[in-house]
Backbone bond lengths (Angstrom), bond angles and torsions (degrees), N, CA, C in turn:
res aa  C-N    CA-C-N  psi(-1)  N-CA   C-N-CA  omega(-1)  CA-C   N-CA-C  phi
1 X - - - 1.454 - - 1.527 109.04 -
2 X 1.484 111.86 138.36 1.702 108.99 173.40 1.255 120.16 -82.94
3 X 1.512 120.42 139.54 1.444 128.80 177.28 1.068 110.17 -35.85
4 X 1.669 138.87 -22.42 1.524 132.16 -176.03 1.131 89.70 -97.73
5 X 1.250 149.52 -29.41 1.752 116.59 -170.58 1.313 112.79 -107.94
6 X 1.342 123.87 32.11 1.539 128.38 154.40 1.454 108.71 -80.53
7 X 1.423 107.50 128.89 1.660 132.94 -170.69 1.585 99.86 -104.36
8 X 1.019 99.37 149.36 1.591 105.40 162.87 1.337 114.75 -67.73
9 X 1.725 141.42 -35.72 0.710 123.27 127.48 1.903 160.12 9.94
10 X 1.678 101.44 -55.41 1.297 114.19 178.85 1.381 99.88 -86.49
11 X 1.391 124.01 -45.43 1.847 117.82 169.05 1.445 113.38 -46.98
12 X 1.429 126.77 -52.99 1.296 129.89 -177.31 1.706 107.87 -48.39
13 X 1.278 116.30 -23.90 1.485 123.40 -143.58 1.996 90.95 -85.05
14 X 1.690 92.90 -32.36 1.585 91.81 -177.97 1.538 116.23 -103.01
15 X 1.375 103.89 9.45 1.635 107.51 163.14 1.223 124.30 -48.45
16 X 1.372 158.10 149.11 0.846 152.57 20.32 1.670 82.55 107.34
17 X 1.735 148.73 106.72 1.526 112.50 146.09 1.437 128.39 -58.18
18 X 1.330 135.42 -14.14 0.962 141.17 -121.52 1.853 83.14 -129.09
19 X 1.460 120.07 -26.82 1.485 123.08 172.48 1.680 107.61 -107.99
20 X 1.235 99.15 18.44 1.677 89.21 -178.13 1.757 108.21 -93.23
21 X 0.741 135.28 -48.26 1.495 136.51 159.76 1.610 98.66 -20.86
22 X 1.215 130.39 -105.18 1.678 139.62 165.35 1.543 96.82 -4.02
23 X 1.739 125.22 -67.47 1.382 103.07 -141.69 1.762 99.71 -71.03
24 X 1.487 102.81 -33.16 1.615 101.25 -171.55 1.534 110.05 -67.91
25 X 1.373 113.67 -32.97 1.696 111.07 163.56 1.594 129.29 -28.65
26 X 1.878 91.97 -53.42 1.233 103.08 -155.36 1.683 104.32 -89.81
27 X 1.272 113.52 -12.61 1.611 149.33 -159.18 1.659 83.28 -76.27
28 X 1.381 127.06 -73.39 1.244 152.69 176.70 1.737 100.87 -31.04
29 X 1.517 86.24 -80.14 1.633 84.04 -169.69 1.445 103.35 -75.03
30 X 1.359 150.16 36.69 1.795 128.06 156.14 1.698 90.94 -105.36
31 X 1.562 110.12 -26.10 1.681 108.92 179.41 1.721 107.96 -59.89
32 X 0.825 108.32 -41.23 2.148 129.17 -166.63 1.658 84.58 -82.81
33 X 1.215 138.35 -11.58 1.325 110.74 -165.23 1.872 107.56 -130.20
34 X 1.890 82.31 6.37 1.581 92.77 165.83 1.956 115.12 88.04
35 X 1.295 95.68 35.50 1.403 98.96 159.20 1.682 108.67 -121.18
36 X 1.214 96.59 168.74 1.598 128.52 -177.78 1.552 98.98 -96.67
37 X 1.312 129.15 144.09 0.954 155.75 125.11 1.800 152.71 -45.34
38 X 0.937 141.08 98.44 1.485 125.37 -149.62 1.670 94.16 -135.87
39 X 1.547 128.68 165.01 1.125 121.72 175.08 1.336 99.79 -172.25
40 X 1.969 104.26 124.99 1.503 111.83 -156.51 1.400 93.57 -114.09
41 X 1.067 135.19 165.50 1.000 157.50 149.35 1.824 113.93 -48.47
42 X 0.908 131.91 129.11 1.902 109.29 167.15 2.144 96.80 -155.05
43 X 1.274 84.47 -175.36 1.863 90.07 175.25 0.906 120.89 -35.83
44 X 2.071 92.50 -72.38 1.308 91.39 -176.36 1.746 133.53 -117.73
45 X 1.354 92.44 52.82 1.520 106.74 160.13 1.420 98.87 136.20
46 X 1.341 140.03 -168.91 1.352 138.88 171.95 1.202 125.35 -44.91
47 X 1.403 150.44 146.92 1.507 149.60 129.08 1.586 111.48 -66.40
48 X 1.287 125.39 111.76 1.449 111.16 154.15 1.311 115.43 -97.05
49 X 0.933 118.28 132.44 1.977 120.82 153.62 1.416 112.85 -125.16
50 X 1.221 75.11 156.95 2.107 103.71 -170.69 1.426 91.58 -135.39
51 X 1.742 94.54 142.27 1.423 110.40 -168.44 1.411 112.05 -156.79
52 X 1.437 111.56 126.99 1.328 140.31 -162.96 1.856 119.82 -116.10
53 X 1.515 97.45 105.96 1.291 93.85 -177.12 1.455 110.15 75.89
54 X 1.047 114.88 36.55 2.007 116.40 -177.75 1.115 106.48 69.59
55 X 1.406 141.95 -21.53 1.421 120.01 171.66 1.600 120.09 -110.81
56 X 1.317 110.37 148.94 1.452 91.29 160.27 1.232 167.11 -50.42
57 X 1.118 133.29 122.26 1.974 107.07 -159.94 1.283 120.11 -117.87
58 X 1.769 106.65 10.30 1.545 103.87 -173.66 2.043 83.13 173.82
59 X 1.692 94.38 137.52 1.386 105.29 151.28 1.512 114.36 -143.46
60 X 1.105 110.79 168.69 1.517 133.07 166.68 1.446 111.35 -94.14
61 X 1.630 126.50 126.07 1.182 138.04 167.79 1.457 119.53 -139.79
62 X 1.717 119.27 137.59 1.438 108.71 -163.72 1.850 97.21 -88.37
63 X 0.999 108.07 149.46 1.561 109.63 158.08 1.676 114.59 -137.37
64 X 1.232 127.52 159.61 1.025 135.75 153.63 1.516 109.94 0.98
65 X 1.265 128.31 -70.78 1.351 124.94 -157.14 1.388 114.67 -95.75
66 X 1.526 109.93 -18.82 1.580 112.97 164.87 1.471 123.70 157.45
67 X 1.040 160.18 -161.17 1.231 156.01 170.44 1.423 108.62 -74.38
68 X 1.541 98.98 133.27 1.622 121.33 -157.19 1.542 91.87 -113.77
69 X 1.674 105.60 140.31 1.753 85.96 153.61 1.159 96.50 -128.06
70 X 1.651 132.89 151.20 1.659 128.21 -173.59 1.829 83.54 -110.58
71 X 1.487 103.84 136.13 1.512 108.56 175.81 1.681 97.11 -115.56
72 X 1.034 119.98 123.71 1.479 127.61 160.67 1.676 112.89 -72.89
73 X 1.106 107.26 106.82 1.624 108.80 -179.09 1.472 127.06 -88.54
74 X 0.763 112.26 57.85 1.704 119.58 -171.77 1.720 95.80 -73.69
75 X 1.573 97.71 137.79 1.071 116.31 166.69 1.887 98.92 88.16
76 X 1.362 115.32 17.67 1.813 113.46 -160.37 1.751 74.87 -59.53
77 X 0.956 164.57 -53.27 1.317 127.26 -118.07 1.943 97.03 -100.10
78 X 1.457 118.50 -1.51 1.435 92.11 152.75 1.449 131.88 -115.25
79 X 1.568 105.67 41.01 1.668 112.48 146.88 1.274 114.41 -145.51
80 X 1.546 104.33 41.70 1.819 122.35 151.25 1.377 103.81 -7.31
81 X 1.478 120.14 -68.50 1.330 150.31 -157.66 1.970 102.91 -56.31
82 X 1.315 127.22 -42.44 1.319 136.87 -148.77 1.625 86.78 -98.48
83 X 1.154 119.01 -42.39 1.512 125.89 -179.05 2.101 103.81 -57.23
84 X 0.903 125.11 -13.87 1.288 121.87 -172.74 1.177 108.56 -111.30
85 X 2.010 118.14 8.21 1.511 112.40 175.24 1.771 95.79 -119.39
86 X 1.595 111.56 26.26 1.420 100.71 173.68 1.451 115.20 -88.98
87 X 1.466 124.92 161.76 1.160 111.10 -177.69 1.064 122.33 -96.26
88 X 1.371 140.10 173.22 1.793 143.73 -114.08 1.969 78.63 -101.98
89 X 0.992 126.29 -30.36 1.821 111.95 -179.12 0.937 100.09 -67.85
90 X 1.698 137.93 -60.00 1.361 133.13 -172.67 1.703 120.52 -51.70
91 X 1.319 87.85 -40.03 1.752 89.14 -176.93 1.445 95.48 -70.03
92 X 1.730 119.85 -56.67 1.739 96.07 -171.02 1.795 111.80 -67.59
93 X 1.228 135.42 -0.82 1.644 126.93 158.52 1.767 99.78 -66.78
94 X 1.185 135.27 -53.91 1.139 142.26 177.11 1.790 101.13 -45.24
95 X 1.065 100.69 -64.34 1.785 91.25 -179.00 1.682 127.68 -77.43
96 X 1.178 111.76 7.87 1.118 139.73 156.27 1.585 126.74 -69.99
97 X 1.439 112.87 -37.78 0.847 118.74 -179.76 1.895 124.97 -99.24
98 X 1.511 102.54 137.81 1.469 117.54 -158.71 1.968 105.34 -39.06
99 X 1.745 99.95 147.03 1.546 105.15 -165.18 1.855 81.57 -85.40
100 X 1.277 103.16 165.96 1.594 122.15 176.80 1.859 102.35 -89.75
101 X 1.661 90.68 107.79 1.467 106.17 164.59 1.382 116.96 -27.50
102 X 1.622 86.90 -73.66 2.298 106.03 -175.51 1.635 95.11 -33.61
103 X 1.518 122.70 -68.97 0.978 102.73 -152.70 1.582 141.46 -81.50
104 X 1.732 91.68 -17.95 1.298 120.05 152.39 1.611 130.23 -44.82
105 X 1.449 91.15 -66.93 1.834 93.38 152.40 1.318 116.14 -175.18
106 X 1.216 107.11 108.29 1.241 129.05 -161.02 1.945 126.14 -43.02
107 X 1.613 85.02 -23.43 1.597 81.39 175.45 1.612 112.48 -97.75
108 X 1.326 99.08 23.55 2.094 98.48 171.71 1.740 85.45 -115.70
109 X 1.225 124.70 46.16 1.831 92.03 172.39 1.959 90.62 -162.82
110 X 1.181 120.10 164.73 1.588 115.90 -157.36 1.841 86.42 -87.35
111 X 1.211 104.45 120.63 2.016 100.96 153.33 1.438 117.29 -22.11
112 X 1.409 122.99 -64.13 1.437 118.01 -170.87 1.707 114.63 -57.08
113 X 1.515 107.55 -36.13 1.886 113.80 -178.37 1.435 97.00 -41.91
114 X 1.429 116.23 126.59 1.185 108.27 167.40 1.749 119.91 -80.19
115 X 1.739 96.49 173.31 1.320 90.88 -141.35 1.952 87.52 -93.78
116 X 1.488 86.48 159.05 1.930 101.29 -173.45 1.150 129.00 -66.68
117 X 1.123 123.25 -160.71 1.857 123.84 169.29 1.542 104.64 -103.45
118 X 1.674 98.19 147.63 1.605 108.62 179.94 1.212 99.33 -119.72
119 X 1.353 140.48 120.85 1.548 139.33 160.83 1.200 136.49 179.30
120 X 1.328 141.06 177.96 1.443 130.60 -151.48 1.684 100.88 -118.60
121 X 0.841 117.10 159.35 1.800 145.37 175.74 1.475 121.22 -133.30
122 X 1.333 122.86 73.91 1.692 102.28 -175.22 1.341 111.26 71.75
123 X 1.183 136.59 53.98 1.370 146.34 174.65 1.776 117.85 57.32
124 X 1.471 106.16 -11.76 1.274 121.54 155.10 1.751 118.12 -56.93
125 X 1.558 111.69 138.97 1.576 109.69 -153.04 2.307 84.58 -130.75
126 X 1.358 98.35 122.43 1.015 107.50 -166.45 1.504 118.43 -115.74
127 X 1.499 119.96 139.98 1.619 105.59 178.29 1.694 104.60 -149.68
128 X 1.053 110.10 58.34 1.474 137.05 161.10 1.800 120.09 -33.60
129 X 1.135 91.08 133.81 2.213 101.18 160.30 1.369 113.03 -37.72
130 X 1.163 129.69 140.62 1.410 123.45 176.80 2.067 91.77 -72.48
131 X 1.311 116.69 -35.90 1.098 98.12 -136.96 1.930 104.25 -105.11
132 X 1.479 100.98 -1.53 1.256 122.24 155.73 1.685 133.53 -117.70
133 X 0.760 109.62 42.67 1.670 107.99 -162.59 1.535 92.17 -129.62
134 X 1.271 145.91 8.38 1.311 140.73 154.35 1.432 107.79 -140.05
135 X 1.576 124.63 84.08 1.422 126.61 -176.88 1.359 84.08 -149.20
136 X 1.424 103.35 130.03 1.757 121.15 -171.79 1.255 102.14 -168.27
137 X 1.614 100.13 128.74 1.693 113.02 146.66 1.122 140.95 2.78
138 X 1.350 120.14 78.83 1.998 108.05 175.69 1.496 81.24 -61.72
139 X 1.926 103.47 150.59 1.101 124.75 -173.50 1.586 99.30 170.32
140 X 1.331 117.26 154.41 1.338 123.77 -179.08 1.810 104.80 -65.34
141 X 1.413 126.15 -48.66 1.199 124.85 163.19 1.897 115.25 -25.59
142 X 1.453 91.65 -69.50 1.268 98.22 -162.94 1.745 114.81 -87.46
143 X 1.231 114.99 -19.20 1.456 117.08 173.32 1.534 115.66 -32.93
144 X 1.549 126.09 -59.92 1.461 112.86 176.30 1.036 106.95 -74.92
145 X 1.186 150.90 -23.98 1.617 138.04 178.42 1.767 109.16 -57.41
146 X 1.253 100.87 -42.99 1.679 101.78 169.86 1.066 122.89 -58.01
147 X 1.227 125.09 -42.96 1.420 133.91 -146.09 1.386 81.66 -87.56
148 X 1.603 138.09 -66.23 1.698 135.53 171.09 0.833 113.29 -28.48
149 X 1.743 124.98 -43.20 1.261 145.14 -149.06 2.212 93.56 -73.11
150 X 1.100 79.83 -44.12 1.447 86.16 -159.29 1.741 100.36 -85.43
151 X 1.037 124.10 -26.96 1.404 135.88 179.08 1.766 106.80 -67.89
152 X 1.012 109.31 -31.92 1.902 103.27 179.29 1.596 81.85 -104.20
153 X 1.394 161.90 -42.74 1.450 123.46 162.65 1.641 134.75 -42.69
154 X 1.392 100.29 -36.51 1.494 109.38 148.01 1.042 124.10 -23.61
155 X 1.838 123.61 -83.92 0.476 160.12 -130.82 1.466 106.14 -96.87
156 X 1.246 109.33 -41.04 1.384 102.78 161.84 1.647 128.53 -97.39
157 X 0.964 101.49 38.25 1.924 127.13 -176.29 1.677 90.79 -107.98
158 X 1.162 131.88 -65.41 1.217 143.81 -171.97 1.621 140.82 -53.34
C-alpha cells in the first residue's frame, strides 16, 4: 500500500475493539485542539503521530503486547503534580524505560540527541529518554491517565 492512501480508517481496522472507543475519543479531541495527523506504515502495523505546534506530541505504535501510545512530555515540570496520580503500571513502564545519556553525562551521548525529561514521581527523581520515557499501555487502567496526560501537553504547547 502507498504512504498516500493510508486512511485513518485502515489503523482503526487493527485496533484493539476493546481500545477503539478511547482511540477515536482521543483522535477527536487532538483534531479539536489543533493537531495534524500522519500515518506511517511500520512492521508491526501503522505509526500514527499527531503534532502540535511543529512538533510531535503523541503517537500510536503496535507491539507485541498491544497498542502503545508514546506521549512526548514537554514542559513535564509544570504538572509535576498529575504525574503522582498515575497508576503503579504506568509509573513502573516509566521506570522501565532507558535514563537520558545527555543528561546523565553529557560526554557519553551525541550533542545533537535531544535532551531528556527531568522530574519527580512520588519522591522518586527521574531523568529519562526523551523518546521513551512516556510509552504505556492503552488499557482501561491507563486510558484516562493519557487522555490528562495529553491535555496538560497541550496545554503547555500553547
Amino acid at each position: 500500500m502507498d504512504k498516500a492512501d493510508i486512511k485513518f480508517e485502515d489503523f482503526l481496522m487493527e485496533v484493539d475493539p476493546d481500545n477503539l472507543k478511547f482511540v477515536l475519543s482521543l483522535h477527536e479531541y487532538l483534531l479539536q485542539n489543533g493537531c495534524t495527523v500522519k500515518i506511517q506504515p511500520a512492521k508491526s502495523g501503522y505509526v500514527v503521530s499527531y503534532t502540535h505546534s511543529k512538533k510531535v506530541i503523541a503517537n500510536y505504535v503496535f507491539r507485541k503486547k498491544g497498542l502503545i501510545i508514546r506521549i512526548y512530555g514537554d514542559h513535564i515540570c509544570d504538572y509535576n503534580d498529575f504525574l503522582n496520580t498515575l497508576p503503579d503500571e504506568m509509573i513502573k513502564a516509566i521506570e522501565k524505560a532507558p535514563i537520558c545519556k545527555r543528561l546523565a553525562d553529557p560526554t557519553k551521548c551525541n550533542s545533537r540527541c535531544p535532551m531528556g525529561y527531568v522530574f519527580t514521581i512520588k519522591d522518586t527523581n527521574y531523568q529519562k529518554y526523551r523518546y521513551n520515557s512516556f510509552m504505556f499501555l492503552i488499557n482501561d487502567t491507563s486510558a484516562p491517565h493519557i487522555k490528562t496526560f495529553i491535555e496538560h501537553v497541550i496545554k503547555g504547547r500553547v
